[in-house]
C-alpha positions as CSV (number, residue, x, y, z in Angstrom):
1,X,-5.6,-56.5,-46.8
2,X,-7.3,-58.0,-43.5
3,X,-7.8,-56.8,-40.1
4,X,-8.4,-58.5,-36.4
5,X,-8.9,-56.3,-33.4
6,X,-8.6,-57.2,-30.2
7,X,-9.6,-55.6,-26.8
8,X,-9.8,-56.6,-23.1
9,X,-8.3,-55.4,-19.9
10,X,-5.1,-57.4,-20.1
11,X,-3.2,-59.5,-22.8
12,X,-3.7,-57.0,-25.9
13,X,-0.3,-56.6,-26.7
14,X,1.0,-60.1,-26.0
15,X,-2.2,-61.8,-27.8
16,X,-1.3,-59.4,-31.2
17,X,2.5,-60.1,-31.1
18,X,2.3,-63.7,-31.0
19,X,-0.1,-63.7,-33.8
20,X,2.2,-61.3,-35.7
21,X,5.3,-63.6,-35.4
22,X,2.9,-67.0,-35.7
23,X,2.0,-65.7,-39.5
24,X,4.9,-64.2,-40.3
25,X,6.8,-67.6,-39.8
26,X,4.3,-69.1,-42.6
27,X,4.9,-66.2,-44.7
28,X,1.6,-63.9,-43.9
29,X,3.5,-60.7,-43.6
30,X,1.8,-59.1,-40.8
31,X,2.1,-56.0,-38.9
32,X,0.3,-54.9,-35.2
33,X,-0.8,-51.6,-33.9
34,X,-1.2,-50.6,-30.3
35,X,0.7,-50.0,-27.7
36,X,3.9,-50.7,-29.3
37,X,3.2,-48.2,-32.1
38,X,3.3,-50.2,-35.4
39,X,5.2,-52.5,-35.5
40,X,7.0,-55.3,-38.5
41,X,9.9,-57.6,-38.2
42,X,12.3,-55.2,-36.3
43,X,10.9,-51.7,-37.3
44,X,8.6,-49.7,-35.0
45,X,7.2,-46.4,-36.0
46,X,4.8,-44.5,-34.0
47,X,1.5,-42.9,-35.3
48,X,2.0,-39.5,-36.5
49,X,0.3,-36.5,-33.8
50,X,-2.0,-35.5,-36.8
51,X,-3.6,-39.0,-37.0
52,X,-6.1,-37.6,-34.4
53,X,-9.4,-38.5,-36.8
54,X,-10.6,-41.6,-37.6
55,X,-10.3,-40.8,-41.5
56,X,-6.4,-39.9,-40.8
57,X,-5.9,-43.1,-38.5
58,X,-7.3,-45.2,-41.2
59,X,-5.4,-43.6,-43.9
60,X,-2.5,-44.0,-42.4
61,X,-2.6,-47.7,-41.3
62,X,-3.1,-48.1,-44.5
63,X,-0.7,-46.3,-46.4
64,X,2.1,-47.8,-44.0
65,X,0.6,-51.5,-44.6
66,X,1.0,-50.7,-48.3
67,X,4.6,-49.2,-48.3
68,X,5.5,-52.1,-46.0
69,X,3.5,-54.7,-47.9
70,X,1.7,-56.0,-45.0
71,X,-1.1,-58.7,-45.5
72,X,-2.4,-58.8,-42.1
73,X,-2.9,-55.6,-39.1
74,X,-3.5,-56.9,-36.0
75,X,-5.0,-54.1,-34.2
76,X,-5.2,-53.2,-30.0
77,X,-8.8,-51.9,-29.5
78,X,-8.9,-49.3,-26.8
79,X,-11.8,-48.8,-25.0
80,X,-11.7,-45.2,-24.8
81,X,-11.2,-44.9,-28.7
82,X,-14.1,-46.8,-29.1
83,X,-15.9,-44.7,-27.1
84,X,-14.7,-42.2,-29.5
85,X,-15.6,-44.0,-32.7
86,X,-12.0,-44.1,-33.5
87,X,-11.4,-47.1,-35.3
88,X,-15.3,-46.8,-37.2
89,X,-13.6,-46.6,-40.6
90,X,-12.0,-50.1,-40.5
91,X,-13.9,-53.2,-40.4
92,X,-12.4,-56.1,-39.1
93,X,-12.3,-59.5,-40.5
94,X,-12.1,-61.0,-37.1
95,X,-11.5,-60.0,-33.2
96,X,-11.3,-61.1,-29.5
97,X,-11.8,-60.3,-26.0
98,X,-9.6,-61.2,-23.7
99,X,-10.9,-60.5,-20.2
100,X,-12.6,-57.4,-18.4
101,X,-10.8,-56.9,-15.3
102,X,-10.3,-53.8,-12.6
103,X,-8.8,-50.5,-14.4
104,X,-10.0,-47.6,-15.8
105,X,-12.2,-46.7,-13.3
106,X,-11.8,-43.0,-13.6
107,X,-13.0,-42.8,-16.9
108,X,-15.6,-45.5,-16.6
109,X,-17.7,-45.2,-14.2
110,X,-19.0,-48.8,-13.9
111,X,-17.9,-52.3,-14.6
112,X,-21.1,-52.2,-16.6
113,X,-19.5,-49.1,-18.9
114,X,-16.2,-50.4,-19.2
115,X,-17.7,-53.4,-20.3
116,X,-20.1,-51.6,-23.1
117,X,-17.3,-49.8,-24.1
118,X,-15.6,-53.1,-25.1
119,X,-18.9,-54.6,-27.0
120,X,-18.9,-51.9,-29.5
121,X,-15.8,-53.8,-31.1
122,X,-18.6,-55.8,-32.2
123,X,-20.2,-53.3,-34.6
124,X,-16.7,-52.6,-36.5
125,X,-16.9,-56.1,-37.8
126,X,-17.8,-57.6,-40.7
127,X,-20.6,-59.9,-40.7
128,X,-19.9,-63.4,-40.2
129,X,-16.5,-62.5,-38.4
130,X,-15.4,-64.4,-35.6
131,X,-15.2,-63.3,-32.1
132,X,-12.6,-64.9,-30.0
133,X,-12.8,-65.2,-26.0
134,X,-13.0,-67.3,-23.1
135,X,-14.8,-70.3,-22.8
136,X,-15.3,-69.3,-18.7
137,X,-15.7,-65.8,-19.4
138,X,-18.3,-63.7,-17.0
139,X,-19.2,-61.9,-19.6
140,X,-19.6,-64.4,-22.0
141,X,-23.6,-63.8,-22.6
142,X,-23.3,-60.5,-23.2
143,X,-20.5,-61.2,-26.1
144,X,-22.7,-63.3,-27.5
145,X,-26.1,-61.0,-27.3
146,X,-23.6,-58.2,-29.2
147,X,-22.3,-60.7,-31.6
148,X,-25.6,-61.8,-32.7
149,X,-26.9,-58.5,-32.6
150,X,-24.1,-57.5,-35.6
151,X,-23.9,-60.9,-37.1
152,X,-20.6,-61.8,-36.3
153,X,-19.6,-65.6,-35.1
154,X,-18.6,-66.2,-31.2
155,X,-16.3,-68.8,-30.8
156,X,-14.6,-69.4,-27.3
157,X,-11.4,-71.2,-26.2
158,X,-10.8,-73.1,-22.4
159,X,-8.0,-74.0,-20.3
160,X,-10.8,-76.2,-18.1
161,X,-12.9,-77.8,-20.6
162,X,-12.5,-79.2,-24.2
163,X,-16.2,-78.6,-24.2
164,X,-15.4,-75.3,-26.3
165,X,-12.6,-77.9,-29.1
166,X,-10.0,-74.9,-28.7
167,X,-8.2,-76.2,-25.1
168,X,-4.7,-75.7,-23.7
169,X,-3.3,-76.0,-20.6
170,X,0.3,-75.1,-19.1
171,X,1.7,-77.8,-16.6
172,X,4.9,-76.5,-15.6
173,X,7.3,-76.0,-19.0
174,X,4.9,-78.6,-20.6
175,X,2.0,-77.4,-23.0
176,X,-0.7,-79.5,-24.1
177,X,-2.8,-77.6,-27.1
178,X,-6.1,-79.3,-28.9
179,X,-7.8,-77.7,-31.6
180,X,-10.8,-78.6,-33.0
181,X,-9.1,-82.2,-33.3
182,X,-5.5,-81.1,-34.2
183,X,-3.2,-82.0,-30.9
184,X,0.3,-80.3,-29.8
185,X,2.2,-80.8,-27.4
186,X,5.9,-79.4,-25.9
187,X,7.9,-77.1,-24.1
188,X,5.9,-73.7,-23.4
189,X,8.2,-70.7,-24.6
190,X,7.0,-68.4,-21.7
191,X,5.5,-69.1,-18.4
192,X,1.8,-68.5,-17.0
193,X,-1.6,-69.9,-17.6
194,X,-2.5,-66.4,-18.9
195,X,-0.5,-66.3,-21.6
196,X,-1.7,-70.1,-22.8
197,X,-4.7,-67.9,-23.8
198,X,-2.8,-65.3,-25.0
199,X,-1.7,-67.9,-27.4
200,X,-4.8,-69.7,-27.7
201,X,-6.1,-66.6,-29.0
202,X,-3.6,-65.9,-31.4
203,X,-4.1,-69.2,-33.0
204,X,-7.7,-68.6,-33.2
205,X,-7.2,-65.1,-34.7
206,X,-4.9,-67.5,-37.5
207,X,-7.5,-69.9,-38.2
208,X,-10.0,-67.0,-38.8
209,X,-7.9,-65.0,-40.9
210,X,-5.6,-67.5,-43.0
211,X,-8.1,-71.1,-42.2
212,X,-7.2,-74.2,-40.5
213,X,-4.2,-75.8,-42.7
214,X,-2.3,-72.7,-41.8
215,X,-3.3,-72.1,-38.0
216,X,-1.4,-75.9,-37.9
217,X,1.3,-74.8,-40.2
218,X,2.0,-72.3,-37.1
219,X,2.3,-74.6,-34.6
220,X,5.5,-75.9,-35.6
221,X,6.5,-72.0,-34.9
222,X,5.2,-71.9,-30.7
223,X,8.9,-73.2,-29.4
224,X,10.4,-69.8,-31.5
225,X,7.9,-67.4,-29.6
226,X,9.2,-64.7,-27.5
227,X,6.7,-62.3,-25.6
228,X,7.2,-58.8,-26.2
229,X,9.3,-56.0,-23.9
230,X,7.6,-55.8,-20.4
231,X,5.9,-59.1,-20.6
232,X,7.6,-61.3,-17.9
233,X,10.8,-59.7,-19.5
234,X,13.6,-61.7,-17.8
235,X,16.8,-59.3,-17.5
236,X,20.0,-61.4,-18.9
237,X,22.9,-61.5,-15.8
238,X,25.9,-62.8,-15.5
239,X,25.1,-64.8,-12.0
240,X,22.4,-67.1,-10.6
241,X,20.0,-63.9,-10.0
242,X,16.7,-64.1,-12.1
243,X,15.1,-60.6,-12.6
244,X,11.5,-60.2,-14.2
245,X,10.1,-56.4,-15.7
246,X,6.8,-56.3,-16.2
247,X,4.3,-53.5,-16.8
248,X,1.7,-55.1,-14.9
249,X,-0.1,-52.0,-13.9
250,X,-3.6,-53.2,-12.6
251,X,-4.5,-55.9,-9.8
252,X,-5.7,-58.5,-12.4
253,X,-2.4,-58.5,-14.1
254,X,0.0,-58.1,-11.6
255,X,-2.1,-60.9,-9.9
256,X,-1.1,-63.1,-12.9
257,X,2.1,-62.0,-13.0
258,X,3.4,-63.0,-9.8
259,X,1.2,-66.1,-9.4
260,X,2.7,-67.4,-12.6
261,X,6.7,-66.6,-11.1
262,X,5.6,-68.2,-7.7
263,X,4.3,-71.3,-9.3
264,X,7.1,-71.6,-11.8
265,X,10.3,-71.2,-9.6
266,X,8.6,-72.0,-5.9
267,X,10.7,-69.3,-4.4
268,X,10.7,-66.1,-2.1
269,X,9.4,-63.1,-4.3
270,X,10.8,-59.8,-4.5
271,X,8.3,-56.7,-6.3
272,X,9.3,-53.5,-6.3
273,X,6.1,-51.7,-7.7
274,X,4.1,-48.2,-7.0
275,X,1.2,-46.7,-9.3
276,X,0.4,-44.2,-11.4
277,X,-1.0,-40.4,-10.3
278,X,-3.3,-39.2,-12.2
279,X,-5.2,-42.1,-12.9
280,X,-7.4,-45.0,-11.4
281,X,-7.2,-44.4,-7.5
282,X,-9.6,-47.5,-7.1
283,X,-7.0,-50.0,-7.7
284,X,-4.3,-49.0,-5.7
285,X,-5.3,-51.1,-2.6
286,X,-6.1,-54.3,-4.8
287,X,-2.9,-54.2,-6.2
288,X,-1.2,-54.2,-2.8
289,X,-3.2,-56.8,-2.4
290,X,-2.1,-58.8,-4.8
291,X,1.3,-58.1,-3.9
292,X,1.5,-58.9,-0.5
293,X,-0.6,-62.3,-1.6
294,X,2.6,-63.3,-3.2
295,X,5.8,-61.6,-2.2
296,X,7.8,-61.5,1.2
297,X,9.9,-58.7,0.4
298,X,8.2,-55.4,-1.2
299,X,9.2,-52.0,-2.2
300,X,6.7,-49.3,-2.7
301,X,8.1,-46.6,-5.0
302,X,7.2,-44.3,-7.3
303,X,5.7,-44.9,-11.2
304,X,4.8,-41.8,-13.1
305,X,3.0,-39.3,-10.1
306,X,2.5,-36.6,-13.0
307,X,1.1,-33.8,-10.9
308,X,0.0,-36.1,-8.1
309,X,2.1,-36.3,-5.2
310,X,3.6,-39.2,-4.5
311,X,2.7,-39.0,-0.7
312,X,-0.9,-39.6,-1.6
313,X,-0.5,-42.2,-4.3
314,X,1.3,-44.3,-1.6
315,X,-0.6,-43.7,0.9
316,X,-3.1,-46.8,0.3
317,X,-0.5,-49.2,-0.4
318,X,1.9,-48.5,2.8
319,X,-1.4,-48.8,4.8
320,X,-2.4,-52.2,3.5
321,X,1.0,-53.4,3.4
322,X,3.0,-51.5,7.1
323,X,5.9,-53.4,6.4
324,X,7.0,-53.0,3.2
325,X,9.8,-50.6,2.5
326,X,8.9,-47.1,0.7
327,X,11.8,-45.5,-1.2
328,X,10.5,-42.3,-3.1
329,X,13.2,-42.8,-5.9
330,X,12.5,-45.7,-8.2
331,X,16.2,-45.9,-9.3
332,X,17.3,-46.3,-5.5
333,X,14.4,-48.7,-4.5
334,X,15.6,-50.8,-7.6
335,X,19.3,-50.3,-6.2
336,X,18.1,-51.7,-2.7
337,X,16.4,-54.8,-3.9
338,X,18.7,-55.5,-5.8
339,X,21.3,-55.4,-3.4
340,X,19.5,-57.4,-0.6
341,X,18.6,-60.3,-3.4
342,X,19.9,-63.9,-3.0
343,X,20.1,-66.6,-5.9
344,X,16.9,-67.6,-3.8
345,X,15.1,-64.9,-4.5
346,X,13.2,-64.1,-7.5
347,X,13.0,-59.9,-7.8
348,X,9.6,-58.3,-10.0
349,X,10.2,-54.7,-11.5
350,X,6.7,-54.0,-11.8
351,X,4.4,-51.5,-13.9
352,X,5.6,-48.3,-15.6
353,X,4.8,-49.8,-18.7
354,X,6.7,-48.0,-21.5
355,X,8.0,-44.8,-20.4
356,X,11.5,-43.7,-20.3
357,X,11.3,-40.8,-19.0
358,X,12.9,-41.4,-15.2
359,X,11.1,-38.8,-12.4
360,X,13.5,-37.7,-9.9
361,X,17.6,-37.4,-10.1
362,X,19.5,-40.5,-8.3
363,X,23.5,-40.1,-7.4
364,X,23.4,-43.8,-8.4
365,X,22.9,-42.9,-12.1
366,X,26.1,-41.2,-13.5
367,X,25.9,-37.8,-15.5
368,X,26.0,-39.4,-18.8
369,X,22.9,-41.2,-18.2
370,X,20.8,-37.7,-17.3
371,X,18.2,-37.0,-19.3
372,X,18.5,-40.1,-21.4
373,X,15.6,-42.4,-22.1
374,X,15.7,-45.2,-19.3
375,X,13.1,-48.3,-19.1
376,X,13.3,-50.3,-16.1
377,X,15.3,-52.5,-17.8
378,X,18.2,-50.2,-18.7
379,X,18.0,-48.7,-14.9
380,X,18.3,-52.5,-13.4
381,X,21.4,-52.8,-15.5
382,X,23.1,-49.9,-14.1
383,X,22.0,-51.2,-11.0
384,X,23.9,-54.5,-10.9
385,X,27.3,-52.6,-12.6
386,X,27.4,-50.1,-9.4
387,X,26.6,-53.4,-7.1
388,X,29.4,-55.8,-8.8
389,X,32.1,-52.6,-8.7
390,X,31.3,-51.8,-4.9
């Protein structure tokens, strides 16, 4: 059995799944855990409430990676749980760091704690393991002060540079790979310069784990890649519309998100977003921000308030964007932005991430659908069958 962890603001969950389906392609049967649950082939399983120990977690992991006879867990690292010496009974063959980015802020104080928080992924590997991240990375130094500090290797990976011999680069559908000599090139099977490295960082997580004959043995796999739910999830229709979910919840990602749709399709933007109560008040405005950096029509709605009112989660976005439209009930401000859209337009569902449970009754849902688990996706649906019937 091997592990690889991975932690980082954004690009966990993609980073893990493309690995997972990379080595499953050349026969590594491999499993992920995060914030999917656990996940192989097309079984997902949750962990169990008791696994609330780091003894239990382990246990677990294991036993389901022996009754599913996995050779590979690719593992989100959390920064919280390694604040809590969760994952200390595992040590990982290899890892990464994807970026360090605004969120979080009401549990850690500080970039500078969010960011020690991450290092200690360091000290659950093995020595000599590799330590995947960005060749440009701020915090690149400090990676590599923590890696030699518990022996493991950093190795790093560029978009900019070959300097690094692990470089790719998206230019529109067209992605050019070079690694450490080997050269790819062909149609990218997602959009975005973030998820390049995303992949980039899945091959590296190969090449540690399984060595370089089968990280090239993957390759001939990247065309067959899909990104998993709530990535830049296109919604099939039946006309020219093109609808995006994603559960781009802090400024960084949503950032990304949008840039990459903008730059892809060069037309009007559509987002429909709001933000979680509850939880990080700091990044409200910045995400606005972002939004009104890239679309011309916005709705500002609701996402999870849990006991915070809506009224004040709001608040900061409708004051740094006055004109966007606010509708209280996500289902309706769906309903309305998807009624106004065009072929031109290109229309974001954003954050929520993987909740299903739907806050607040809509008379555009029927009865059947009450207190049934709804995604964005499901509620955009229903959406477009009530618009093509009117």
């Amino acid at each position: 059995m091997k592990f690889a962890a991975v932690t980082g603001t954004n690009g966990k969950t993609t980073s893990i799944e493309l690995t997972r389906q990379l080595l499953n392609h050349i026969g590594v049967s491999a499993m992920t855990w995060g914030t999917l649950g656990l996940r192989h082939q097309d079984i997902t399983e949750s962990l169990p409430w008791y696994c609330n120990t780091p003894e239990r977690i382990h246990d677990h992991v294991k036993e389901v990676m022996v009754q599913w006879q996995i050779d590979v867990c690719l593992m989100e690292c959390f920064s919280r749980l390694l604040i809590l010496g969760q994952y200390q009974r595992f040590q990982f063959d290899c890892g990464a760091f994807t970026n360090l980015s605004h969120d979080h802020r009401d549990y850690h104080k500080t970039e500078t704690d969010y960011l020690n928080a991450k290092l200690k992924l360091t000290a659950h590997c093995k020595p000599g393991a590799s330590i995947w991240l960005r060749h440009e990375e701020p915090h690149r130094e400090a990676w590599f002060d923590a890696c030699i500090q518990h022996g493991c290797l950093p190795k790093t990976f560029s978009s900019q540079t070959r300097e690094s011999g692990w470089y790719g680069v998206l230019n529109h559908h067209q992605l050019t790979l070079c690694l450490a000599g080997e050269h790819w090139q062909g149609r990218a099977p997602f959009l975005g310069q973030h998820n390049v490295f995303n992949l980039l960082t899945a091959l590296g997580l190969i090449d540690s784990l399984c060595g370089y004959h089968a990280m090239k043995k993957a390759l001939a796999f990247i065309p067959s890649l899909t990104l998993p739910p709530g990535r830049l999830q296109a919604i099939p229709v039946k006309d020219k519309r093109r609808i995006f979910v994603d559960f781009a919840h802090n400024p960084d990602g949503l950032g990304q998100t949008l840039s990459a749709l903008r730059e892809h399709y060069q037309k009007p933007l559509t987002v429909v977003f709001g933000c979680g109560g509850d939880r990080d008040k700091t990044k409200r405005t910045p995400m606005a921000k972002e939004v009104g950096k890239y679309a011309q029509r916005i709705f500002i709605t609701g996402d999870n308030s849990r006991t915070e009112p809506i009224e004040h989660i709001v608040s900061p976005l409708r004051q740094t964007l006055p004109h966007a439209r606010f509708v209280k009930n996500r289902v309706e401000a769906i309903y309305q932005a998807l009624s106004g859209q065009t072929d031109e337009d290109i229309l974001v569902v954003a954050g929520r991430g993987h909740e299903t449970y739907l806050p607040g009754a809509s008379p555009l849902l029927p009865p059947s659908f009450f207190n049934q688990p709804l995604c964005d996706a499901d509620v955009i649906k229903i959406c477009l069958k009530q618009i093509q019937q009117r």
